[in-house]
C-alpha positions, -999 to +999 in steps of 0.1 A: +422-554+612+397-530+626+419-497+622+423-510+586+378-521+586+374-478+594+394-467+568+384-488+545+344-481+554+356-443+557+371-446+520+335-462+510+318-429+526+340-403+511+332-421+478+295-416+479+293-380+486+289-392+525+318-365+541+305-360+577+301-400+577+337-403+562+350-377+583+338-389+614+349-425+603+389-415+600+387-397+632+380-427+648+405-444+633+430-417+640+420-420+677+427-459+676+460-449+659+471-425+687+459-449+719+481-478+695+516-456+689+514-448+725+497-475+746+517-469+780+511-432+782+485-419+806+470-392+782+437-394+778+414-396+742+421-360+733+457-358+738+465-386+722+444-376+693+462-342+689+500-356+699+497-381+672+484-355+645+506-331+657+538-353+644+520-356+611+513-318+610+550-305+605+549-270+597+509-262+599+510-237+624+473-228+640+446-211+630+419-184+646+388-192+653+358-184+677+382-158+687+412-176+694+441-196+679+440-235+677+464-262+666+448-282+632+445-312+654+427-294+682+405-285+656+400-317+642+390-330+674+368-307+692+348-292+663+343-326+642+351-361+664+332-345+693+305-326+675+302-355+652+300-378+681+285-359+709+260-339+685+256-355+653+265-334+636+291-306+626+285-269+639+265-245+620+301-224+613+316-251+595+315-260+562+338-284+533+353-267+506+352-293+478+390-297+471+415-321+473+445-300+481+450-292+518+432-259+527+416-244+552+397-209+555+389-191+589+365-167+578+360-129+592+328-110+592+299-116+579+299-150+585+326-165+606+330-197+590+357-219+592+361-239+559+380-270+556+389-286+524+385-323+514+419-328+517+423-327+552+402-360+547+428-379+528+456-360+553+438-379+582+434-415+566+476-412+549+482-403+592+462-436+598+481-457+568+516-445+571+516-449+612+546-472+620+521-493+645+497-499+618+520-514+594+507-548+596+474-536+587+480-516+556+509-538+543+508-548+511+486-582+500 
């Protein structure tokens, strides 16, 4: 139950106004979820991370930023799992936009900020839930 313990502590986080602790906390369960749905393949952390979020993704195309176009899961895992992880943090040039719905702003001069909605919060923990090896965990009691 330990996929199921993250999103459940994640959940708590989210909550109480705790999004970089929330955030960080579904990532990790994501990353469980991709080495679980595939635990044969040779990919390493990363690509299992963006493969499995790439199947949930259908139809999000990518999006610019730091001058170049990247996949939402790419994203997802190199500017918050590893900054979150590696740095403690998330970079100075990106920021939550408090909203529920799925959105996700890649800003242009001045600032160059790339803003990422709440949603994409409750996009990664329905990944974790609805993921056919984690139905044990998140059936029903």
């Amino acid at each position: 139950m330990s996929i199921r313990n993250r999103i459940e502590d994640a959940l708590l986080l989210y909550k109480n106004g705790r999004y970089e602790g929330a955030f960080l906390t579904a990532l990790v369960a994501v990353a469980a979820t991709a080495k679980c749905e595939n635990p044969d393949q040779k990919m390493g952390d990363r690509e299992s991370f963006e493969a499995f979020l790439d199947k949930k993704r259908r139809g999000v195309l990518k999006v610019e930023f730091c001058g170049e176009l990247h996949t939402i899961p790419h994203i997802l895992y190199k500017w918050f799992r590893c900054e979150l992880v590696h740095e403690g943090g998330l970079p100075v040039d990106v920021e939550f936009i408090e909203s529920e719905e799925l959105s996700l702003r890649a800003g242009g001069a001045p600032a160059y900020v790339l803003k990422i909605s709440h949603g994409w919060f409750h996009w990664l923990v329905d990944a974790v839930v609805e993921a056919p090896c984690n139905k044990d965990e998140f059936a029903k009691q």
